[in-house]
N, C-alpha and C positions, 0 to 999 in steps of 0.2 A: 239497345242492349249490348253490341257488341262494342261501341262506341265508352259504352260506360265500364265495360270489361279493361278496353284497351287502358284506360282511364286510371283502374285500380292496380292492373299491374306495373304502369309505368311511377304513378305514385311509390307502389313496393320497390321497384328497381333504387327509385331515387332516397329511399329511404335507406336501403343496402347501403347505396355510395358514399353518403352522409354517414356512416355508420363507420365504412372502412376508412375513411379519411380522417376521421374522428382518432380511430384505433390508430393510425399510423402517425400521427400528429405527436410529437413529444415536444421539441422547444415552443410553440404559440401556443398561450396559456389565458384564455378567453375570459375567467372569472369562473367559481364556483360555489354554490351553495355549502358553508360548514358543517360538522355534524349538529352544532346548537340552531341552524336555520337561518344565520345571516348572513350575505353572498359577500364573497372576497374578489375583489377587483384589482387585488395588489400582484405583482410579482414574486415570483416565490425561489425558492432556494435550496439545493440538496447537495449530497455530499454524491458525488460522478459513483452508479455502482449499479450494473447488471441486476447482481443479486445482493441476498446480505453477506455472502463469502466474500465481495468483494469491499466491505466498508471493514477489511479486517486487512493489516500489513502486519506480517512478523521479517522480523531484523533481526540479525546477531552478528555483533562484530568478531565472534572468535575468530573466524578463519581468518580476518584480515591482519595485515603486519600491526603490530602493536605502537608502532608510530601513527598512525590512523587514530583519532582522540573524538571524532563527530564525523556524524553523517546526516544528510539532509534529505528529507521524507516531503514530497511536493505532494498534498492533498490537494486532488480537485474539487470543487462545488462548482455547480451546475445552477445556470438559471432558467426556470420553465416561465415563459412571459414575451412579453417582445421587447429587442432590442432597442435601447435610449441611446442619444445622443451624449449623456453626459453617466459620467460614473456610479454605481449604485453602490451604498455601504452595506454591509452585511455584519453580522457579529458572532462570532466566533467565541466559546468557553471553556473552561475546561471542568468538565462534570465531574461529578463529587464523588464516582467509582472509581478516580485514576488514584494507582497508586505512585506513580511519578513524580515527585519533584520538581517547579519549575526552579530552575537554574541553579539545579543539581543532576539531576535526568534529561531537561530536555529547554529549549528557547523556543518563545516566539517572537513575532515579530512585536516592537513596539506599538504600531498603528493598528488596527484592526480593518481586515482587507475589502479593497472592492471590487464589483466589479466592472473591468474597464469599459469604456466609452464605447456601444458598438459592438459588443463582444458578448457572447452568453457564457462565459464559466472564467473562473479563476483558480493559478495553484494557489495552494496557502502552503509556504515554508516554516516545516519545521524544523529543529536542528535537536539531534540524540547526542546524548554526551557519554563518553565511555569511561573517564574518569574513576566514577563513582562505583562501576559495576564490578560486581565480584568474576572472578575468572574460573571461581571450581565450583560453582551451585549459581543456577538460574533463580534470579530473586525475584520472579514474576514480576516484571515492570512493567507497565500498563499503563497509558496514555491514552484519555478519551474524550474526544474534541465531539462540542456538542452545538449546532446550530440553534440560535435565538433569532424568534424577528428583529429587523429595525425599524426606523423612522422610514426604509424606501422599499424592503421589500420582505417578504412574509414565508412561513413557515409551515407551509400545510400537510407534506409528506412522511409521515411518520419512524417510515419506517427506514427514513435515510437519511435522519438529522445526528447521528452521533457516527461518528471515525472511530474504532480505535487501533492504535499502535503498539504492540508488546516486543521487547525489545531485550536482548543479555548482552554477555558477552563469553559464554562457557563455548568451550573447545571441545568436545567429546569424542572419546577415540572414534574411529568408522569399524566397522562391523570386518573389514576388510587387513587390516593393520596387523593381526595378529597370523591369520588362516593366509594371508597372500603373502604381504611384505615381509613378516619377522621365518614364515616359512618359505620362503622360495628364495629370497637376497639377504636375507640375516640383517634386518634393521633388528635394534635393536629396543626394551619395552618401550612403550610408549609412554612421551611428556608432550605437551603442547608445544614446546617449542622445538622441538623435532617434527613435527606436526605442521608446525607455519613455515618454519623453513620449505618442507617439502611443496607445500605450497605456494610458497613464492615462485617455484618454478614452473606452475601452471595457472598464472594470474587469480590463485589465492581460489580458486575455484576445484571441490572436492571432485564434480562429475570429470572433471577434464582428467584426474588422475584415474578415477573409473574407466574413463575414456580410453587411457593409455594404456592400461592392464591388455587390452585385446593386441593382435597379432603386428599390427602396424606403430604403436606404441610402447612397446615393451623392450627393447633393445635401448631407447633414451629415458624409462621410466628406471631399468637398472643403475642409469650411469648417477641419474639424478640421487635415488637411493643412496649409491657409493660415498656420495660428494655429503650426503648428511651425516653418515656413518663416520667417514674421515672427520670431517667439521667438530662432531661431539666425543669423538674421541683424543682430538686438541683442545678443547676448549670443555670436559667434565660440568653436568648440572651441577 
């Protein structure tokens, strides 16, 4: 009896382990039954993301200098399976909710990507184009990249086969612009390009100027101010 007790629990034990290894396991991808009941043996393919917060990227080029015309958005996918020795293709789309433009809003790449030899994930480069985008109303741009099986590897994860990208290019004043800077140093109303300026002096980044407002900042956030005031006062919008 005790024998057979010993028997059951170690049985139990090892059914735990198998259980937590199971759970912990993300890139070896063993094969699984679909929901219609035919088992998939292929390798499979998602878009790299915690959660669904993370299959979303917003961009806006406002803040940056307006010589800036593209920027480049590296989407990862993830391969759950075992690594091969030679490249796997993947396919890549663009789904029929984007309201984007290709090669007006945005590039891809000509080939459609794999992944390399050895290796479980790849980025896939996209390229935003600012061109086209209005600078005074957000035109909702939206960019949504949607994983398809191929010929080498499969599509089973649902709920992480689509990217999307939304993207402008509007300036909007900060909340701060008015109540700190036009009150305390006399800038005067705001335009965007008083706005970028200001920002070029803090690598186009608003928090660094948030930043600078506090005690240790504030003495080169005045002078910066100065230098915009003088600037648009030779040079009138």
């Amino acid at each position: 009896m005790n024998n057979m007790k010993k028997s059951v629990k170690y049985t139990f034990a090892l059914g735990l382990t198998m259980l937590a290894f199971q759970a912990c396991t993300t890139v070896d991808y063993d094969g699984e039954y679909a929901k219609k009941g035919e088992y998939d043996s292929q390798n499979q393919v998602y878009f790299h993301a915690k959660n669904d917060a993370d299959t979303l990227t917003n961009f806006s080029f406002g803040t940056l200098p307006t010589t800036v015309t593209r920027e480049t958005v590296h989407v990862r996918v993830d391969l759950a399976g075992q690594l091969k020795a030679a490249p796997q293709a993947i396919k890549i789309v663009v789904d029929s909710k984007s309201t984007a433009q290709e090669g007006v809003h945005f590039l891809l790449p000509e080939q459609q990507p794999v992944i390399p030899a050895d290796s479980g994930y790849v980025n896939y480069p996209v390229v935003l184009l600012r061109d086209h985008l209005s600078d005074t109303q957000n035109d909702h741009i939206r960019l949504v990249l949607r994983l398809e099986p191929s010929s080498e590897v499969n599509t089973r994860f649902a709920d992480k086969l689509k990217y999307t990208i939304t993207f402008d290019n509007v300036l909007e004043k900060p909340t701060w612009w008015d109540s700190y800077l036009r009150a305390y140093f006399g800038m005067p109303p705001f335009t965007p390009a008083k706005y970028r300026m200001l920002l070029s002096f803090y690598n186009n980044d608003p928090k660094e100027i948030e930043k600078a407002m506090g005690r240790s900042g504030i003495t080169q956030l005045y002078r910066n101010v100065q230098k915009v005031i003088a600037y648009f006062r030779a040079h009138p919008e």
